[in-house]
N, C-alpha and C positions, 0 to 999 in steps of 0.2 A: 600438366598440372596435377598436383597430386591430390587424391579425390578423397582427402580424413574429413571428418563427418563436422560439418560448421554446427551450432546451437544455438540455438535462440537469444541466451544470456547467461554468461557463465562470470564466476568469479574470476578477480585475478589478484596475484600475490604482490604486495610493495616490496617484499623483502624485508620490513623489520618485524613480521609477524612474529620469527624466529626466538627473536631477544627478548621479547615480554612473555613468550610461552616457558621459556627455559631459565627467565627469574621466577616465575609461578613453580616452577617443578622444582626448582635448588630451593625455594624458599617453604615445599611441600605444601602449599597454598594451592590446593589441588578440587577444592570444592566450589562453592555459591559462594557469592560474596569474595570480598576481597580489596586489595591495593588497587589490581587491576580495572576490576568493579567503578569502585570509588574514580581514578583519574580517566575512564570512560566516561562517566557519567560526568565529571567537572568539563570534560573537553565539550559534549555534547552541549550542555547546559550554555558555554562559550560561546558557541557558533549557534544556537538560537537565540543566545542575547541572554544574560542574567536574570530577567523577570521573568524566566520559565525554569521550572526545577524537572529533572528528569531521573526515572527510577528505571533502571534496564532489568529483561526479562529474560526468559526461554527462548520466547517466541511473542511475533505481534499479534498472533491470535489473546495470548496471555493475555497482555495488556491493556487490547479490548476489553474482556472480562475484566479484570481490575478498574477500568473506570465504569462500568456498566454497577458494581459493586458500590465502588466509590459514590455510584451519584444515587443509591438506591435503588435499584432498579431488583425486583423483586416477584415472584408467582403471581401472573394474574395479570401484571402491567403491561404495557404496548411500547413496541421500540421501533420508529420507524426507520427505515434501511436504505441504503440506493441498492436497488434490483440488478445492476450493472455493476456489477462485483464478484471476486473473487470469494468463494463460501465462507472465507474466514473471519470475511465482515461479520454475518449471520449468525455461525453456531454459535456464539458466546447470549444471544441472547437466551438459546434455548438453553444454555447451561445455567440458566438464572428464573427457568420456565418460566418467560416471560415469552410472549408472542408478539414477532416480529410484524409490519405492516410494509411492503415493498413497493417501492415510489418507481416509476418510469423518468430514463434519460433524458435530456432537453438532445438539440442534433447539435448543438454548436460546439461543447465541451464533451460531450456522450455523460456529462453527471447527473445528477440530479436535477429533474425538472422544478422551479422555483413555482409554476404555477400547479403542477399534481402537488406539487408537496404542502401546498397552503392546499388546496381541497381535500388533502388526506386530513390533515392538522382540523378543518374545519366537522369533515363526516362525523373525525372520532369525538369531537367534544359534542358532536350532536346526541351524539349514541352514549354519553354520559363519561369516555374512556378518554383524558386527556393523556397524547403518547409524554413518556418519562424521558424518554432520549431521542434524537436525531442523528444517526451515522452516517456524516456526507464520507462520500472518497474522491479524492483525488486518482484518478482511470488512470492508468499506464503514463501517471507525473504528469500530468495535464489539470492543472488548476481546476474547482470545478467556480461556479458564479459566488463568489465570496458573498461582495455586499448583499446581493439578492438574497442568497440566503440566511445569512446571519441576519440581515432583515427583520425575517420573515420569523426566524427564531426567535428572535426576541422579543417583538411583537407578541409571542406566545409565549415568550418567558420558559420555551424550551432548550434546553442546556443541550450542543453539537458536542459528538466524540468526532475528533477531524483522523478519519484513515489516511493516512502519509504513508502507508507499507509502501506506496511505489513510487515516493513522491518526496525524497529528500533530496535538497538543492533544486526544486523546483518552489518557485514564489510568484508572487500577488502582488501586484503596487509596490514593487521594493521588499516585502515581507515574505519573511521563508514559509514558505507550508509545514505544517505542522504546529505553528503558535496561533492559528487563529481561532480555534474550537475552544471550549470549556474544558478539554482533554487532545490531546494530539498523541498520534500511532503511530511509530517506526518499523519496519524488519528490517534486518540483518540477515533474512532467509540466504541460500549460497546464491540467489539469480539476483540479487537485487544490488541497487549502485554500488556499496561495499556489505561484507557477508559477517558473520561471527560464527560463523560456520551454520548455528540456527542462532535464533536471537530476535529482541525488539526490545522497545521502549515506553514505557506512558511520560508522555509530556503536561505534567500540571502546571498551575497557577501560581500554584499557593504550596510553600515549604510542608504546612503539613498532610497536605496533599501527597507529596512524595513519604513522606514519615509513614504514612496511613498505606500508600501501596506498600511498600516494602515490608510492615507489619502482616499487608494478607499474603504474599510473596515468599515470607518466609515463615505457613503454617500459622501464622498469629502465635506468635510463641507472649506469653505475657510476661510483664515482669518479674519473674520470680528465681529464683535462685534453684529451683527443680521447673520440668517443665508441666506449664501448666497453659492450657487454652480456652480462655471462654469465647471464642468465635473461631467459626470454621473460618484455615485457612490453607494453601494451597503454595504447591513446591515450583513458584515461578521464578523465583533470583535464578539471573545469570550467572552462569560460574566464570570463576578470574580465569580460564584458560580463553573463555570464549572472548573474556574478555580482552584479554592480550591480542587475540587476532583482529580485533577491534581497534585498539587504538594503534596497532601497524596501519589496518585499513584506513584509518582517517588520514593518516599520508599522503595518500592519492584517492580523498575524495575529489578533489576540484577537479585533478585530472580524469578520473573515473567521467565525471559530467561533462568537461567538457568533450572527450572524446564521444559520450552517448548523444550528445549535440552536433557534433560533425558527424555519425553517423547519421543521424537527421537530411543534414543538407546533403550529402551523399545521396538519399534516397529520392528527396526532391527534384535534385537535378536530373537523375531518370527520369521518376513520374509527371514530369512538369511536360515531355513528348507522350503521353499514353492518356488519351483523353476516355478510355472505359475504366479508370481507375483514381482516386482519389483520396491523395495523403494525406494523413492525420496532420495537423496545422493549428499552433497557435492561437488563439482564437483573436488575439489584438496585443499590443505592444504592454498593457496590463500584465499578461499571463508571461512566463516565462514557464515553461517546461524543462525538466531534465531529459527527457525522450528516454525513462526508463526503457520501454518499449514500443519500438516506432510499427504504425498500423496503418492498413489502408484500406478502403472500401471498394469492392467490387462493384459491379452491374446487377449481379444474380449471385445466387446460392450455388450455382451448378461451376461458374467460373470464377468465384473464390475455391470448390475444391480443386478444379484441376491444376490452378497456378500452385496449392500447396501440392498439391501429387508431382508438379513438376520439380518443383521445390527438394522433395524427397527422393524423387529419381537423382539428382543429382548430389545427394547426401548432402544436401542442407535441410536443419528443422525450421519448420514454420508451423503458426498453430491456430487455430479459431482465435477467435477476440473469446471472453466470457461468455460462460452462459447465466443468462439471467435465473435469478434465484427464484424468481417468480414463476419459472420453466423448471427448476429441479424438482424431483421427488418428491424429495426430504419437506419439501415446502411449498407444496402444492395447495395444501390446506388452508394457509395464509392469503388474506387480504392485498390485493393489487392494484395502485390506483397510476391509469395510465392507459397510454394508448401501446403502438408499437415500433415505435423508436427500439427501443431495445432490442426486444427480436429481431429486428432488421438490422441491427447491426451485429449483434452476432450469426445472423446466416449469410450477410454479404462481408464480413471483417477478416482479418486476417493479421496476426503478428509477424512480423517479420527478424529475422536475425537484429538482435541491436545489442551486441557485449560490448562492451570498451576493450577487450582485447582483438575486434576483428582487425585483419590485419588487410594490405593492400592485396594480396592475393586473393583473400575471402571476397573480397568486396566485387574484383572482377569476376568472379565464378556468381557467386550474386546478380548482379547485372546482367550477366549474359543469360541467366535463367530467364529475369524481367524480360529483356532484349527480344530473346526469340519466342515469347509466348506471346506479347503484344503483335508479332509481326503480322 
């Protein structure tokens, strides 16, 4: 068997990427903005349904920031976060020097706990500091408790930014992720269900919602006929080339998902004989996941690293679940309300290969990793 190096989640090509890259170049439409732009963002806007308008980005880090912007969030203010996330959830609040408050996992979804996050919500208004935003995410396209917390948000009349960076074509009750927050988050990063090479999205509400991103996206340039800005604004618009590889990629969205979903059951049908391990799983027929990245939980910290060493002797990548941000450096500082859910699942977790391009060969050298490490 030939022993080239498997990856975690890699893109892959539809083959029309080609033909919207190469009318962007004959048409010298070679910056931000654009045709491509525009019928990216009509296609998106389609497949979450009409009553969401969406503004594409750089990047889903951007976007964050753009609704964080959007809803006021400002020096001084509190942004509460799920802990169990990728950093990118996070920096954007610090870019708005505002101070982040990081909530602990529930075990069933690994998201946001519905009961820390009402006792975060209750400390701060104790302490005089009602938080301005709520950042659920959806974990590696794993729905997190909708109702509970949008609940619980509204109850407090705090407006959810819904992180969907890992979590497009994964839905709730029938409903796509992404349209259930006050603001919803896409990437297009290269590892994620389809790429733009870098890229994301803010999914608003409200038309001028999008109007409003796009004005901070491109510099705040104001109406004037020389340029002029009276609000700081910032070089987020996606450029039409990005975009072209974009709407090649929505091609083989469906298939992109459904094959990161038979990767799924793939994995199942192994761990379903391996009783010191335990597959990331649906949590009820509500949730639907995309399996951007399918994960499992060890016994101990000591035997999640040796399955990933085994994993790497055999040149496939496998990698930790997240590390909670409550355990970074960077935000040590910050307020944490929670037990340890989180750290326990990132010292026993572990991702595993899940591209839509693995192929029947990958899968058996896979396997036989699992196979002879449980034996």
């Amino acid at each position: 068997m030939e022993n080239k190096r498997i990856y975690l989640s890699l893109s892959q090509e539809s083959g029309f990427e080609q033909d919207y890259i190469q009318n962007a170049l004959k048409s010298n439409w070679i910056t931000s903005g654009g045709p491509n732009v525009e019928e990216f963002e009509n296609i998106l806007q389609g497949y979450f349904g009409n009553e969401n308008f969406v503004a594409t980005t750089n990047s889903g880090t951007s976007a964050i920031h753009l609704a964080l912007i959007l809803l006021g969030v400002k020096a001084g203010d509190e942004v509460i976060c799920q802990s169990m996330t990728f950093s990118a959830s996070a920096n954007p609040i610090l870019y708005q020097n505002a101070s982040p408050l990081f909530v602990d996992s529930e075990a069933d979804t690994w998201n946001i706990c519905p009961e820390k996050l009402e006792i975060a919500i209750n400390d701060r208004i104790k302490k005089g500091k009602k938080p301005k935003a709520i950042i659920a995410v959806h974990l590696y396209g794993m729905p997190y408790k909708v109702d509970e917390i949008h609940s619980i948000a509204d109850k407090y009349e705090i407006p959810i930014i819904e992180d969907s960076a890992e979590a497009l074509g994964s839905s709730y009750k029938g409903k796509k992720c992404g349209s259930f927050g006050f603001f919803g988050i896409l990437s297009f990063n290269g590892n994620k269900i389809i790429t733009t090479s870098s890229g994301g999205a803010l999914i608003a509400r409200h038309k001028e919602q999008k109007k409003k991103a796009i004005f901070y996206a491109t510099q705040s340039k104001d109406a004037e006929v020389h340029y002029q800005h009276s609000e700081i604004g910032y070089n987020y618009r996606m450029s039409n080339i990005c975009a072209g590889i974009g709407l090649g990629q929505m091609k083989i969205l469906e298939k992109n998902i459904r094959l990161r979903q038979a990767n799924h059951l793939f994995y199942k049908e192994i761990f379903k004989e391996v009783k010191n391990a335990k597959l990331f799983d649906n949590l009820d027929n509500d949730s639907i996941s995309n399996y951007w990245l399918n994960t499992v939980l060890l016994n101990t910290k000591e035997e999640k690293e040796s399955l990933r060493l085994a994993f790497n002797e055999a040149n496939i990548e496998s990698r930790p679940l997240w590390k909670p941000m409550h355990l970074q450096p960077v935000f040590k500082k910050y307020p944490y309300y929670g037990g340890i859910i989180a750290e326990e699942l990132f010292e026993k977790g572990l991702c595993l290969p899940s591209g839509s391009n693995l192929t029947g060969q990958d899968k058996e050298r896979i396997k036989e990793v699992i196979v002879n490490f449980f034996k």
